[in-house]
Structure formats: C-alpha cells, structure tokens
N, C-alpha and C positions, 0 to 999 in steps of 0.2 A: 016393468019388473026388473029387468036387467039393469035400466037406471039407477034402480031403486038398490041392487046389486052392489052396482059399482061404486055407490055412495059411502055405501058400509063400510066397504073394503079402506077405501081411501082413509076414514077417519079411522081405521083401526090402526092403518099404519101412520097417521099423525100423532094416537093416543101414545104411539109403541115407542116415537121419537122424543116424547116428553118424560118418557120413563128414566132414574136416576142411574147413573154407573153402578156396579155391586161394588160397595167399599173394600179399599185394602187394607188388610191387619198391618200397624204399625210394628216397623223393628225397634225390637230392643237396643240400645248402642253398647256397645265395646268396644273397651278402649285397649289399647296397642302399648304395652308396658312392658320395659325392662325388671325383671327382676336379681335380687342377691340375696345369699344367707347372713341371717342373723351368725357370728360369733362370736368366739370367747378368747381372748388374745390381751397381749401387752397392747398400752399404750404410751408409746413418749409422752412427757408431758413437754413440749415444744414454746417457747417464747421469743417472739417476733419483736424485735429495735430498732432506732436506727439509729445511725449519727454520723461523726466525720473523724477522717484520718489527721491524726499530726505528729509534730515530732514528739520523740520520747526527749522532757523535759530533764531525766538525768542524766542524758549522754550529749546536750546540751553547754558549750563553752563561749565564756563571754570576756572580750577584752575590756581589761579598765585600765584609767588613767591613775597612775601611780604616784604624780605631783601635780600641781597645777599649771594649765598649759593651754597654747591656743592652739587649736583644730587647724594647720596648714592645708590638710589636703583629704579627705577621704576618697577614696578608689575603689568601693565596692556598691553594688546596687542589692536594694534589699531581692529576695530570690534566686541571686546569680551564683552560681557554683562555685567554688574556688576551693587551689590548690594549698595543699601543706608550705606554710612557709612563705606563702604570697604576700606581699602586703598591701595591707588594707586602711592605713590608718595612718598619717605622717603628723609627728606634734612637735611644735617649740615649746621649750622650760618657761615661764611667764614669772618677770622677777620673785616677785611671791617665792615661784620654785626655788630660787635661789636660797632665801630663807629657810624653806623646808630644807633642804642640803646641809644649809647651816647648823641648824636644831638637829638634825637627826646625828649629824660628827659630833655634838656635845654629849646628844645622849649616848651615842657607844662608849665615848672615853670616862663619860661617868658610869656605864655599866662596867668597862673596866675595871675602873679601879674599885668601886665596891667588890669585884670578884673578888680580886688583889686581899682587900680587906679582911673580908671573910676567910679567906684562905689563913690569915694570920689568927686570924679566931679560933677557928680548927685544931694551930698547935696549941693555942695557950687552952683550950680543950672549953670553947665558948661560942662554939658554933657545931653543928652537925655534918653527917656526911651529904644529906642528904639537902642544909644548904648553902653548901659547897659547890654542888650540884644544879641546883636550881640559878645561882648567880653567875656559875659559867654560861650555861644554856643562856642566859637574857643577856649577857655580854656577847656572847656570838650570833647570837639572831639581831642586834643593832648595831653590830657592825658591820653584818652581812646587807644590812639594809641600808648603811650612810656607803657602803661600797658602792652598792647599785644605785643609787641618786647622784654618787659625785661620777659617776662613770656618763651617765646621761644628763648632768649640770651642763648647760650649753650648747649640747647639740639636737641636730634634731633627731627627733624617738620615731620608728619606724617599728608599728604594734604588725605583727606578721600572725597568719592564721595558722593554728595548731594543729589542724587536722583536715584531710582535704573534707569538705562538707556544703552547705547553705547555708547562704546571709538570713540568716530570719527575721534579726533586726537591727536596725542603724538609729542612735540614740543622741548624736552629734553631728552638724554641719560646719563645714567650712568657714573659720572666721571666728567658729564658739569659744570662749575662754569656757574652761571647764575645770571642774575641785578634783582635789585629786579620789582615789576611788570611784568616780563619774564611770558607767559602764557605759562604752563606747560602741560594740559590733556584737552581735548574739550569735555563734556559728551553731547550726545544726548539723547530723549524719542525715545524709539521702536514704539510708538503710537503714537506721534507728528510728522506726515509726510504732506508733500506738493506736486504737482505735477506741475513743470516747462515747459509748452510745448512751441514749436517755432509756430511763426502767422506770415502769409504773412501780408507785411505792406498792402494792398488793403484789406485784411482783417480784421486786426487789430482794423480801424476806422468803422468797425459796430461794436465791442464789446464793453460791459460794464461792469461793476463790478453786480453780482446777476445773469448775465444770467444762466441755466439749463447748466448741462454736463454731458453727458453721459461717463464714466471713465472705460476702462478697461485694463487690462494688455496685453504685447505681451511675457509674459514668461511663464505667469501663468492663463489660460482658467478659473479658479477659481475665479478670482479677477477680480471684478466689483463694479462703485457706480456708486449711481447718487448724484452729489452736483453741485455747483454754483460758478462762477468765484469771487476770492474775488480781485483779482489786473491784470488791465492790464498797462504792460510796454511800453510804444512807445519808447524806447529807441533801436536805431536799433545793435546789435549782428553785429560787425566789419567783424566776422567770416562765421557767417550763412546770413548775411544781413535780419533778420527776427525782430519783437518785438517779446515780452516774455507776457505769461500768465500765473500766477497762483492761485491757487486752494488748500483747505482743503480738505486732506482725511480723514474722518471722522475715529474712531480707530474702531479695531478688522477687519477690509474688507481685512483681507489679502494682502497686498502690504508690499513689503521693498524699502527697501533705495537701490538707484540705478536700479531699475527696468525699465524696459521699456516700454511704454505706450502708447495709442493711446486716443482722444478725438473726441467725437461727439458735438461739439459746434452749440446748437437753437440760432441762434442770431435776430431769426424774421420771420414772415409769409408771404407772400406773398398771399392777398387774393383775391377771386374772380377769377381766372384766367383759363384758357385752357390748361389740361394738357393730354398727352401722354404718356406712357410705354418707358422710356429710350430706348429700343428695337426699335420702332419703326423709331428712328430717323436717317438716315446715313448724306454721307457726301460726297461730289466729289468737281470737281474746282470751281464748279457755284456757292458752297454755301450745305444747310440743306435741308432735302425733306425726306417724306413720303411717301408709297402708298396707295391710299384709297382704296376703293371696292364700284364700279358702276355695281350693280346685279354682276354678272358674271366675271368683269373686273378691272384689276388693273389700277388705274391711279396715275401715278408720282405727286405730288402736293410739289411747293415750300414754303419752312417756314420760318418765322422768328425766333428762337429761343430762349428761356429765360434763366429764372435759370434751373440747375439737382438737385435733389435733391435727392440722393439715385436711387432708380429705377425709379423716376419720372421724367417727361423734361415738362418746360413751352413750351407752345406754344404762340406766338403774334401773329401771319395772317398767312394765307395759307389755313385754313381750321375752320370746327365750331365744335362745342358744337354736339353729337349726329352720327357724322361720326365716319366711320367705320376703320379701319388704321389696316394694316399689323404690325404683332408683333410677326411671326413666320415665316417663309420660303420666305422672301423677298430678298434673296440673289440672286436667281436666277432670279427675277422676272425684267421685260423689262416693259416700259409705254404699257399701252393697250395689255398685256399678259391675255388668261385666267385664272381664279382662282378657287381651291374649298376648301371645309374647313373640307371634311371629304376622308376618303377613299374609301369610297364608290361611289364618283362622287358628291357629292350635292355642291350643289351651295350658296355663301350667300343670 
C-alpha cells in the first residue's frame, strides 16, 4: 500500500512538471519623443546659390598697342601683382609704324588748315559757330595724336601699368608683330572684386537689385560679408540653364578672384503664418504629415506644406497655432502609438 502511495505521489509531481508557465501580459511600447509648439511667426523667404569671385570688369585697365610694333619684351606673368608705373610691356615701331606717323602728320595739317578755312567762312557769314567749333576740336585731337606717334617713331615704347593691381591677362608674346589697337595686358584691382552666382529661373523672378546677402566663401571659413545684390541677369546660361546674380564685395573681407562661394539670398517674408521644426515634417505616397501629442498619444495629422526656410517649414492646414508636434524620435513612431518625453516615463 505505501508502494502503491508513493507511486501516486511521484506521478503527481511529474504531472506538476509538464504543467505550462502562467503567461505574461504583453507591454504596450512607448516611444521617447521630443516635442515643440506649433507657431505663428514671420518667415524669411531665404534663397540658397552659389558661384565664384572675380574681378569687377569696370575697374578693370587694358594696355593697347597704339601703332604697329614688334613685342621686344613682356615682363609680367599672368596673376602677378604689380606696381603703378612698373613696366610690363617693351615695343619697337615695325616700319609699317613709320607710315602710320606719316599719315597721321598729314592728317593734322589737313585738319588744320580746314579749321583755318572754316574760320574764314565764319567772317564772310558762311559757316557757324558751332562749326567753327567742331573743326578746331578735330584739328587739335590729330595733332595731339601725330605728336604722340612722332614722339615714340623710333624708339622703343615702354606700356607701364596704371594702377598698382593683377595681371589678369597677357594677349602678346615675345617676337609678336602686333596692329595697332592689339590689347596687350589686362590689369585688374586686388580689391575690386564681384561675386557671380547661378539663380534658378523660378527663383530669379523674386529677386531685385538692393536685396540683403549673406556672402561667404567655400575655401576660406574666414571669409564672410554681408552686401546687397547690385544686378540681376535673366539672361538664361545656355550651359547651366540658370540666370546670373551679381554683387560688390566690399574691399579688405578677404576673398580672391576665382574663389568659391555660397549666398544666402532674403528675397522676402512670409508673414503671419504657421510654422514647424523642418524636423518635424516627413513624407510618404499620400503626401506631408506630422505627429502631434494627444496627452499620451501620437497622432499622425496631414499637412499642407509652405515654404522651408532653413530649419523652419510653413505649415497651411493640418493643424493650429499652440499644438504640440513630434521633432525628435518620430521615426519609429505609428498613428496612435504611446509616447513620453523623458526617460523616466513622464508623459506630455
């Protein structure tokens, strides 16, 4: 009987060992969210460029060859700075020039004496004052010009730079016989600089001449202004399909010629409106959406979307002024998921 006892027992506790754990009730998940207010504020309307520094092409001076002449000597390298007055340019008169000399003394003594002419036309009351006038002026401008050829008939011509500045370009070598008029050396200002950036054509048509620009370099972390747009081009770049914007860089801000650049163009406000944390806003098939915060609870909310401006997004509908919006840990977050805002559990 006690066998028969211990038998029982045994399989009662084998029965007891096949028995299942009591199930755990599953947690809910929450998720660990930043949140911000919906507002109502200005918005810059902001427009992002880019391009490159160079010289300003009207403060820009170029030597030409005055007769025709062979290139003895150039002494400047394209880039290299040079002084007022240095010279850059050495030329012989190339017979040819001789002839220009020649022709230009004929034409002063025949603008002469037509002055001469005229002037007797005047008393006998068969010419006017005014020309009288006009045939002195072209008498004295070709003499003043067969003076300056017979002054440099012969020797060598020695072109000196105008102003201290940069070679920007060299247009003759050594040994060139060149026409007269040939532009010889391009001098630029080291401080007469402009900055050329590309504009989308939709952009383009908000700009104006005077708007703000924030200007800074992408070579040199140093190099920043802020100036104003002095020309906008609608002319569209065949190549970039873009118009053109430019701008005065005001001197000493560190920039050179050829630099690279970026622009923060204010082309206007946007005001009154509802705006959000760029952050806050995703994006799927349907369209724009947010999540707000209902006490505890995430809700998906669709939007219209405005301008970005920086960190900023307009809002048009979906939500108001005063709500609460996901702008941290919304990645993981599902419609009607829990939510908390600290790590300790708390709740918005």
């Amino acid at each position: 009987m006690t066998a028969i006892k211990h038998a029982i027992y045994l399989s009662m506790l084998l029965l007891a060992g096949c028995g299942g754990a009591e199930p755990e009730t599953a947690m809910e998940p929450v998720a660990l969210v930043t949140l911000e207010p919906v507002i109502t504020g200005d918005l810059p309307v902001v427009l992002q460029s880019y391009g490159t520094v160079e010289f300003d092409p009207t403060k820009m001076h170029t030597l030409n060859a005055e007769i025709e002449a062979r290139v003895l000597e150039v002494d400047a390298v394209a880039g290299e700075p040079v002084a007022r007055n240095q010279v850059l340019v050495r030329l012989a008169p190339s017979s040819a020039g001789d002839t220009e000399v020649t022709q230009a003394r004929r034409d002063a003594n025949a603008a002469a004496a037509a002055a001469e002419r005229t002037q007797r036309l005047r008393a006998d009351g068969l010419a006017s004052n005014a020309d009288v006038e006009a045939a002195d002026t072209a008498a004295r401008d070709l003499e003043a010009l067969a003076m300056s050829l017979e002054a440099r008939s012969g020797a060598v011509l020695s072109l000196q730079a105008p102003i201290d500045g940069v070679v920007d370009g060299l247009f003759a070598a050594t040994g060139d016989l060149i026409a007269p008029g040939t532009p010889l050396v391009r001098l630029a200002s080291a401080e007469a600089l402009q900055a050329r950036l590309g504009i989308e054509v939709e952009d383009a048509e908000l700009l104006r001449t005077g708007l703000p620009v924030h200007l800074y370099s992408l070579d040199n972390s140093a190099a920043a202004v802020d100036t104003t747009l002095s020309l906008i081009d609608m002319r569209i770049d065949p190549m970039t399909r873009m118009a053109t914007a430019l701008l005065t860089i005001p001197a000493g801000k560190g920039f050179h010629a050829g630099e690279a650049v970026a622009a923060r163009i204010i082309a206007g406000t946007r005001q009154g409106v509802l705006i959000v944390p760029r952050t806050a806003v995703f994006n799927d098939e349907t369209g724009s959406y947010v999540f707000s915060a209902n006490k505890d609870t995430a809700v998906l909310k669709r939007v219209e979307v405005g301008l970005t401006s920086g960190e900023k997004t307009e809002i048009g509908t979906g939500i108001a002024a005063g709500d609460m919006v996901v702008v941290e840990g919304a990645a993981t977050l599902a419609d009607g998921m829990k939510i908390r805002t600290d790590a300790a559990g708390e709740t918005p």
